[in-house]
C-alpha positions, -999 to 999 in steps of 0.1 A, spaced: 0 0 0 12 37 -14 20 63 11 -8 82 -5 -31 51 3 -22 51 38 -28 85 49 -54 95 23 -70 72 10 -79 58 -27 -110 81 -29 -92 107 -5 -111 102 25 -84 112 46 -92 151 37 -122 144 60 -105 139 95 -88 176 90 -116 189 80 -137 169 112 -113 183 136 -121 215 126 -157 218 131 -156 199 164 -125 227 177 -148 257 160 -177 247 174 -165 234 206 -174 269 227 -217 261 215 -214 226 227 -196 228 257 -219 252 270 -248 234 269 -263 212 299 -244 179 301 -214 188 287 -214 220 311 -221 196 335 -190 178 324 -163 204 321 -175 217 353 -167 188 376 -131 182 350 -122 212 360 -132 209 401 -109 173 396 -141 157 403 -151 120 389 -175 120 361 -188 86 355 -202 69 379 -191 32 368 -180 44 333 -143 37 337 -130 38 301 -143 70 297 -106 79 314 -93 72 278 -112 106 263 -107 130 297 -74 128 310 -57 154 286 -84 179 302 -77 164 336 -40 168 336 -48 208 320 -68 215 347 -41 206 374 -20 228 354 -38 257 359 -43 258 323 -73 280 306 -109 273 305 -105 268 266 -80 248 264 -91 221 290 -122 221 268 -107 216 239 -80 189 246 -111 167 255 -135 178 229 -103 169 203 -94 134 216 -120 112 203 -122 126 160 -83 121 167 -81 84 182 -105 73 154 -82 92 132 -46 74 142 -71 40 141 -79 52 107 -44 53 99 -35 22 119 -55 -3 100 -46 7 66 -46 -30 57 -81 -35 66 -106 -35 41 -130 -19 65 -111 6 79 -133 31 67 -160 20 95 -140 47 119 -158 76 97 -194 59 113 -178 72 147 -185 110 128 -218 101 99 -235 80 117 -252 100 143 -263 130 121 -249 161 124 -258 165 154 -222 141 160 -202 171 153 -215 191 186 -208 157 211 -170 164 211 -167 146 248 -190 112 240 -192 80 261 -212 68 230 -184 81 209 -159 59 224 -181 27 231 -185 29 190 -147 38 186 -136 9 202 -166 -14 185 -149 -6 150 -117 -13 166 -127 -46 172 -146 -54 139 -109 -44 123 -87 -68 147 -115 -97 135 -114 -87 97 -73 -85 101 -76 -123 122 -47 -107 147 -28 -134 160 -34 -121 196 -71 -116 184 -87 -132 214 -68 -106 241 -75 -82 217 -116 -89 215 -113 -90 254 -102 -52 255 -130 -39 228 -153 -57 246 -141 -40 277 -138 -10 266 -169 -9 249 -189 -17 276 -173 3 306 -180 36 285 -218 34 281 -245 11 290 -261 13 254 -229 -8 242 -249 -34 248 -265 -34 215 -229 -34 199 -219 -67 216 -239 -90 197 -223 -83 166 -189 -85 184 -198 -117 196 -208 -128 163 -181 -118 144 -152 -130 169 -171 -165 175 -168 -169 137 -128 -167 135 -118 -185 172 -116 -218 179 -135 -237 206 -107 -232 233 -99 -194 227 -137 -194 228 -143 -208 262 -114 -183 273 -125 -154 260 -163 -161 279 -146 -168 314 -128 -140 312 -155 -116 303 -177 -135 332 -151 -125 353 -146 -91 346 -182 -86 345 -190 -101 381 -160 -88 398 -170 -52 379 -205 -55 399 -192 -71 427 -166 -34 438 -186 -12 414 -222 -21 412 -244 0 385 -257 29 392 -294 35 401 -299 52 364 -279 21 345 -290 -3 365 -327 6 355 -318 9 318 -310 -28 322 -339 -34 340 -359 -19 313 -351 -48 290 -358 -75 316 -393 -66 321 -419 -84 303 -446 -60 311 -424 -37 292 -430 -62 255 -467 -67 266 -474 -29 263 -450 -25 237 -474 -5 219 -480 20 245 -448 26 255 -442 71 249 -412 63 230 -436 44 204 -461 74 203 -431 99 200 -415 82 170 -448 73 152 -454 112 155 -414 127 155 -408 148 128 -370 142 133 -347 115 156 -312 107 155 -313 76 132 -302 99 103 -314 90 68 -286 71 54 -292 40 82 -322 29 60 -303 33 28 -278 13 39 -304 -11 51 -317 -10 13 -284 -18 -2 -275 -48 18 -318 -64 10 -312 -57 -22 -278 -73 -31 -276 -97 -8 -237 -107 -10 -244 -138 18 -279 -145 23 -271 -160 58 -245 -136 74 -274 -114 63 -301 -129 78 -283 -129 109 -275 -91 108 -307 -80 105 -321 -103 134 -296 -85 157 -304 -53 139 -341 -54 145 -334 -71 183 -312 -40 188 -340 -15 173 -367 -27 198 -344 -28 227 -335 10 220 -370 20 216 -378 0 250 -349 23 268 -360 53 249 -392 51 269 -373 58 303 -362 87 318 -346 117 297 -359 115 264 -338 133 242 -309 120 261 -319 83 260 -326 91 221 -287 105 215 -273 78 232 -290 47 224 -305 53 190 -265 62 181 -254 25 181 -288 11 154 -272 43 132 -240 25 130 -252 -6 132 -271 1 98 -246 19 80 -221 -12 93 -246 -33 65 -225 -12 39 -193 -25 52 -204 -59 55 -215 -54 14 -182 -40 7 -157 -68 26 -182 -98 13 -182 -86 -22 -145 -84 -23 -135 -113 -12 -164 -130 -39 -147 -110 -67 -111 -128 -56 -129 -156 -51 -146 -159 -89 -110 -145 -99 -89 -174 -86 -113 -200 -103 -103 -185 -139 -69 -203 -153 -55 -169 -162 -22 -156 -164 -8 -145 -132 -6 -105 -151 -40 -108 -160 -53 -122 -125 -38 -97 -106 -53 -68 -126 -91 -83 -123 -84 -82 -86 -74 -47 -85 -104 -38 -107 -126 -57 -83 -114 -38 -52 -113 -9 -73 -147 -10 -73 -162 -21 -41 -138 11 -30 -157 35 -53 -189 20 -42 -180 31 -5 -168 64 -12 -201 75 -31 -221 74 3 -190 87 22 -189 117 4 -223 121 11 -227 116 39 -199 142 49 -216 167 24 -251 159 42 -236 163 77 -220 198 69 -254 210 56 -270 196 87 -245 216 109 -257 253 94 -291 244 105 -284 231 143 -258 260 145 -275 290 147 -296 273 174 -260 269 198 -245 297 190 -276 321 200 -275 301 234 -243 308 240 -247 343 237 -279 348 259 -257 329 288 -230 359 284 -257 378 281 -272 364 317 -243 365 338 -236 401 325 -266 415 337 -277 392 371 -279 416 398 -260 393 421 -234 367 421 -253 338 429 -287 340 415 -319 319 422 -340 328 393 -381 320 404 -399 304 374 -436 307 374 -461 307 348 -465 343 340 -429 347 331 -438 352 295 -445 390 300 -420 398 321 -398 430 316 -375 420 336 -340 416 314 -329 382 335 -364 371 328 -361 381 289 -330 356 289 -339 329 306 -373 327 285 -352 328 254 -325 298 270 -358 278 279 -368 277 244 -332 269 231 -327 234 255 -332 220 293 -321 245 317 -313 217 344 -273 223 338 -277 263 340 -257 267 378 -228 254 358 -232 270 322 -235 301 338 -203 295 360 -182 288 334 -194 312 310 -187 342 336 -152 329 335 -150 322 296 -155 360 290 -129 374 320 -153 387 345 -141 393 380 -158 366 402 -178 342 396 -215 345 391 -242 312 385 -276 310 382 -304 283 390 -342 279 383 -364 269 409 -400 268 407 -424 282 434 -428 251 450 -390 242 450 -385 278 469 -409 277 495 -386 273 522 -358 288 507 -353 317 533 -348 292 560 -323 269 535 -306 299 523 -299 313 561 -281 277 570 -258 275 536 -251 310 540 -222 319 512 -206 288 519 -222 263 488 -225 258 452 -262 246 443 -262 226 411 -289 199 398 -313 186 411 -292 152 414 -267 165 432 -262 176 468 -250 214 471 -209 217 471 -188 237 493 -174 265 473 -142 258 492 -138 225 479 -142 241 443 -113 249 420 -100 287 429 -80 286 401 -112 288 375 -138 295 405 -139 328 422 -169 335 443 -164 370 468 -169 365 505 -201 368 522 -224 360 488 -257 343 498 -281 334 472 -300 356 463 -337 353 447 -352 370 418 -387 370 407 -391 367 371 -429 388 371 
C-alpha cells in the first residue's frame, strides 16, 4: 500500500479527518456550554469524577484532567477533551490501513447526524470507537485476536450502557474466526470481569434501571404503549439519520451472503426494539442520543459488510479462472477498485449531508451561547436563584427576557454550571451562577438559604450542594459573604 493510500486514502477520504477536527475545535465553545457537557467540564475542572461506573471513559478525559491541574485555561481544557475522540479514530484510521473496513472509523462521525459534530466529549463516541476497533482486529484475524476482542469488549462496555446493543455483533463476528478453546477463554474472562466489575462497582441506580428496562416483560406486553412508540410514530426528526435505511436498502437488495445477512438484521431489528424500549425511560432526548446512536452505526455497518463480502467473492470468482498471473492480478485490483468506489459514493455524502445539517443546528448553539454571556452580565448578584412561574412570558425583567429565550433553546437543568463557566470564559471578576427553581422548590428557601449562607454551590437537582471551598479557585472565584440571592421573574 502507497504512502498516499495510507494517509489519504484511494478516494481521498483522509481530507475528512482535518476537515472533522475542525468543526468539532470551531464549534467546541456552543457545545460545551450546553447542559451535560457543562455539567461535564465543570466537575473536570473541580478534579471531580465524572462517570459513575464508566471507567474507560478515562481514555477521552485525562488530557483535560492533567490541564486542569496545570492551571491551564478554561479553553484549552475544553478543547483537549473535545479533540481526543475525531483524533483516536483518526490514528485508528491510519492504523488499519490493511483492513478493508477501515473506513468504518468515519461511522464514529456520519452515523449519528450532524448532530455528532456538537458531542466532542462522548461516552457513546468511544463505546462505537472501540466497537470498530474490534470489527478491524476480527477482519485482520490478529494473532493475539482473542486478548484483543477481550479489551473492545471491555472498553466498549465500561464507556456506556447502550454498548450493549454493539456486543452482539462483536460476539458474532469474533465467534466466527476462534476456535473452541480461545472461545471458552474469552467467555470466562469476560464472566469474570463482569461479576467482579458489579461485585466493587455495582451500576448505578440510572444504568441499572436501563438494564432493567429490557428485563421486564410487562415492558413487551405494552410495547405499543410505550411514549417512545407514540413519540417516534409522530417525530418529525430523531437521530437515526437518513442514510441507516439506505444502507439497510443496499444490503436487502444485493444480498452478498444471504445468511450472514439474515443474521445481521435479526440483531439489527433485536437492537432497534431494545432501543425503543430504553427510549421510553427517563430523559428522552438524552436516552434518544445515546441509544438510537449505536442502530445508526449498526445500519450503515450493512454497507461494510457489502463491501468486505463482495471483495472477497470478486477474488474468489478471480482465482477460479486459469488466467495468467498479469491478467489475475489486474481483475483483482479492478474488483477492489470498485467495491472502494462504491464506498466512497455514500462517504462523500454523507460528509456533504452532515455539513449542511450543521448550518441548520448552528444558529440554534451559538444564540445560546450568547444569551448565557448575556445572563451572567446582567444578574444583579453573584449567585442568583431565578423564580420560574407561569407568568414569566411577559415579564420586563431583562434576566427574565434571557432565561425565557434559553428555555426555548434546551433543558435549563445544567444552567448553575453554564452560567459558571461562562462568567469565567468571558474574563469577568468573580464568579457568578444561576439556578431555576419553581415556586414550590423555593418555599422554604429563606430558611435553607440562612443555614448555607455563602458557603455552597447549588447545582442539579441530582446533586447535593458543594462547598465553594472545595471548588477549583483557580477557574472559581466567588467574593466573600455571597448568599443566594432570589429573583422573581414577574
Amino acid at each position: 500500500m502507497t504512502l498516499k493510500q495510507r494517509w489519504i486514502g484511494d478516494q481521498g477520504e483522509g481530507f475528512l479527518w482535518p476537515i472533522y477536527l475542525f468543526v468539532v475545535f470551531y464549534l467546541g465553545a456552543e457545545r460545551w456550554l450546553h447542559t451535560d457537557s457543562a455539567y461535564t467540564l465543570f466537575r473536570i475542572l473541580n478534579h471531580q469524577s465524572l462517570f459513575y461506573d464508566r471507567f474507560a471513559c478515562e481514555l477521552l478525559v485525562w488530557p483535560g484532567q492533567l490541564l486542569s491541574h496545570l492551571g491551564a485555561p478554561i479553553k484549552w481544557v475544553m478543547q483537549s477533551i473535545n479533540l481526543i475522540l475525531p483524533l483516536m479514530a483518526w490514528a485508528g484510521w491510519i492504523f488499519f490501513h490493511k483492513s478493508p473496513l477501515r473506513w468504518l472509523y468515519f461511522l464514529v462521525i456520519f452515523s449519528g447526524g450532524s448532530e455528532a459534530f456538537f458531542i466532542g466529549y462522548s461516552e457513546i463516541g468511544l463505546s462505537t470507537l472501540a466497537f470498530i476497533t474490534g470489527i478491524q482486529c476480527i477482519v485482520l484475524d490478529a494473532k493475539r485476536l482473542p486478548l484483543l476482542l477481550f479489551l473492545s469488549i471491555t472498553i466498549t462496555w465500561l464507556s456506556h450502557p447502550a454498548s450493549v446493543l454493539f456486543l452482539p455483533i462483536l460476539v458474532l463476528f469474533g465467534w466466527r474466526k476462534l476456535d473452541l478453546k480461545q472461545t471458552l477463554s474469552l467467555a470466562i474472562a469476560l464472566t469474570g470481569l463482569f461479576i467482579s466489575k458489579q461485585l466493587i462497582a455495582p451500576s448505578n441506580p440510572y444504568d441499572a434501571q436501563l438494564y432493567g428496562t429490557l428485563m421486564s416483560i410487562q415492558n413487551f406486553t405494552q410495547f405499543t404503549n410505550l411514549f417512545s412508540v407514540n413519540y417516534l410514530l409522530h417525530a418529525s426528526w430523531f437521530f437515526i439519520p437518513a442514510a441507516t435505511a439506505i444502507a439497510c436498502f443496499i444490503v436487502g437488495l444485493l444480498k452478498p451472503s444471504r445468511n450472514a445477512t439474515s443474521i445481521y438484521f435479526a440483531i439489527f431489528v433485536v437492537d432497534t426494539l431494545a432501543a425503543v424500549l430504553i427510549y421510553s425511560q427517563g430523559d428522552a432526548h438524552i436516552n434518544m442520543e445515546k441509544f438510537f446512536y449505536p442502530i445508526a452505526v449498526i445500519g450503515m455497518l450493512s454497507i461494510g459488510i457489502f463491501q468486505w463480502a463482495a471483495e472477497k467473492q470478486a477474488i474468489a470468482s478471480t482465482n477460479q479462472i486459469d488466467e495468467q498471473p498479469g491478467a489475475h492480478a489486474q481483475n483483482q485490483t479492478k474488483a477492489q477498485s470498485r467495491t472502494q468506489q462504491l464506498i466512497s459514493i455514500p462517504l462523500w455524502f454523507l460528509a456533504f449531508s452532515m455539513m449542511l445539517g450543521i448550518q441548520k443546528h448552528l444558529p440554534n448553539y451559538t444564540e445560546r451561547k450568547q444569551l448565557l454571556f448575556d445572563l451572567v452580565k446582567v444578574q444583579p448578584h453573584a449567585k442568583l436563584i431565578i423564580q420560574q412561574s407561569a407568568e414569566d412570558q411577559g415579564s420586563n425583567n431583562s434576566v427574565a427576557k434571557i432565561t425565557n429565550a434559553l428555555s426555548q433553546k434546551g433543558s435549563l437543568w445544567g444552567l448553575s454550571y453554564e452560567t459558571a463557566i461562562a462568567s469565567q470564559w468571558i474574563g469577568l471578576n468573580e464568579t457568578r451562577t444561576a439556578k431555576i427553581m419553581s415556586p414550590e422548590e423555593i418555599k422554604d428557601w429563606p430558611t435553607t438559604n440562612s443555614q448555607i449562607a455563602d458557603s455552597l454551590f447549588i447545582g442539579a437537582p441530582f446533586e447535593q450542594p458543594q462547598p465553594i471551598n472545595r471548588l477549583n479557585h483557580r477557574y472559581f472565584r466567588f467574593a466573600k459573604n455571597q448568599n443566594y440571592s432570589t429573583i422573581s421573574k414577574q
